[in-house]
C-alpha positions as CSV (number, residue, x, y, z in Angstrom):
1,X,-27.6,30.8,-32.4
2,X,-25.3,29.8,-29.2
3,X,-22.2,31.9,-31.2
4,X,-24.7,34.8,-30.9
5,X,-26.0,34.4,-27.7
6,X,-22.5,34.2,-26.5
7,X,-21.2,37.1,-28.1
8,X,-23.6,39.1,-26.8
9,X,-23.5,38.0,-23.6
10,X,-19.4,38.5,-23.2
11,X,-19.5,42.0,-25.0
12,X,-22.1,42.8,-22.0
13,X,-19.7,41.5,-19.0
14,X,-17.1,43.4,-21.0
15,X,-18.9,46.6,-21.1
16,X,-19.6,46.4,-17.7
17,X,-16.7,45.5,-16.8
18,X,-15.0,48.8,-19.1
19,X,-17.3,51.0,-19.2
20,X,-20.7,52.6,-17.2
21,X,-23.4,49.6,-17.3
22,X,-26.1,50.4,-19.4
23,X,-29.7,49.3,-19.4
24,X,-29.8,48.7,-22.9
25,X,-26.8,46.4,-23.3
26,X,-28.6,44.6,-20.0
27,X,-32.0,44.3,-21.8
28,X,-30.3,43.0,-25.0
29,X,-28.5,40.6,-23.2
30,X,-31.8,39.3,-21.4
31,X,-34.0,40.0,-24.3
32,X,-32.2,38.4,-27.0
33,X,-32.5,34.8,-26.2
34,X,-36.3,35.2,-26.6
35,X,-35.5,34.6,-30.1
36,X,-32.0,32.8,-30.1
37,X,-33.1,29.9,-27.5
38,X,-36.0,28.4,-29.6
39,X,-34.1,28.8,-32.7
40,X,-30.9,27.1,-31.1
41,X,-33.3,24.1,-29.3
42,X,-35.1,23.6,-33.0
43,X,-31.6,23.5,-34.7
44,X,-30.2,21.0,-32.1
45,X,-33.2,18.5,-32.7
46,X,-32.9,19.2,-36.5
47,X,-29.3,18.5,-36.6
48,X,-29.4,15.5,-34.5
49,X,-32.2,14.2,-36.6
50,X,-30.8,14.8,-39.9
51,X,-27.8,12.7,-38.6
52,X,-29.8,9.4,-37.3
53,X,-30.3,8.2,-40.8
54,X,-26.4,8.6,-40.9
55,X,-25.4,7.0,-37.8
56,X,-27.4,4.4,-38.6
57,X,-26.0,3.6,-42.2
58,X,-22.7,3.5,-41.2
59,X,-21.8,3.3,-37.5
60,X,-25.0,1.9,-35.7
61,X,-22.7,0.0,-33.1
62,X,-20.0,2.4,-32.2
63,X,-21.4,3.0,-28.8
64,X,-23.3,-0.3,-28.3
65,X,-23.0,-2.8,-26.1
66,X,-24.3,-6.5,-27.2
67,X,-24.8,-9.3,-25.1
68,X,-23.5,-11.7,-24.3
69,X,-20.7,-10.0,-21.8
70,X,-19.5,-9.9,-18.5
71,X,-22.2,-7.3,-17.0
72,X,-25.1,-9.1,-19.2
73,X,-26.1,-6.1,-20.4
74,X,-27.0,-4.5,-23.4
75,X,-27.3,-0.6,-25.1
76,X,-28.1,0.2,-28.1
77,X,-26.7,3.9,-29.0
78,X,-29.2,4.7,-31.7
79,X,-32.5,3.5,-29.5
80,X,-30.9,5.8,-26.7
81,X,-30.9,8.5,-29.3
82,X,-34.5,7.9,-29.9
83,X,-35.6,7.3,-26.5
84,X,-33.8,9.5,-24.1
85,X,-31.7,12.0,-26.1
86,X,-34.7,13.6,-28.5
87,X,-37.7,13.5,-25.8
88,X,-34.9,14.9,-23.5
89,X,-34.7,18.0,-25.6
90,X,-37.8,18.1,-26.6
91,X,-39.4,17.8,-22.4
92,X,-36.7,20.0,-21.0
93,X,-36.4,22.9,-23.1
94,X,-39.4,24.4,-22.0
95,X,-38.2,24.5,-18.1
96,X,-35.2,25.6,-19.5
97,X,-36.7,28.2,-21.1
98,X,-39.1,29.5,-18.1
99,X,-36.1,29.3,-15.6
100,X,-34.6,32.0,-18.5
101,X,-37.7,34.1,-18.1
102,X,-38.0,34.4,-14.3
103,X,-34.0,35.7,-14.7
104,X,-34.6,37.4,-17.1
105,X,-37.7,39.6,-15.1
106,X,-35.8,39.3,-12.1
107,X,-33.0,41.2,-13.7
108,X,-34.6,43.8,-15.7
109,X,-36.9,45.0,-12.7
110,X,-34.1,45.8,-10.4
């Protein structure tokens, strides 16, 4: 979804750029992601949780810290996953996503 999104956003600076601007290359570019962001977000989370049962099998300590060590901390990589990564996602997209609206009316009325 993000290849797409990008192509169609570098063929509009191109066309700009080249050629007369047209409305239509500037309403696909701003209308597109209607479509391309939610399917992009969903196949993020998907990915990423299709890979946890992974992760943990065979590398559930890569990134971890255990205690005991000179800071007295500790991080688990797979809990951060799970607590910060995927409600991250899941919280922000839709800001994200409303921020991408108001640009998107803000462009297309001027």
């Amino acid at each position: 979804m993000w290849s797409i999104a990008e192509t169609i956003r570098y063929t509009n600076y191109i066309y700009n750029e080249f050629f007369k601007p047209l409305k239509t290359m500037t309403w696909i570019r701003y209308s597109a992601f209607l479509v391309l962001y939610p399917l992009g977000i969903s196949s993020e989370l998907l990915s990423l949780y299709d890979a946890l049962p992974q992760i943990q099998r065979c590398c559930p300590r890569v990134f971890s810290i255990e205690m005991p060590n000179e800071f007295n901390i500790s991080f688990d990589y797979l809990y951060f996953i799970y607590a910060a990564i995927l409600p991250a996602y899941i919280m922000g997209s839709p800001f994200l996503f409303t921020y991408m609206l108001s640009q998107r009316k803000k462009k297309l009325t001027n």
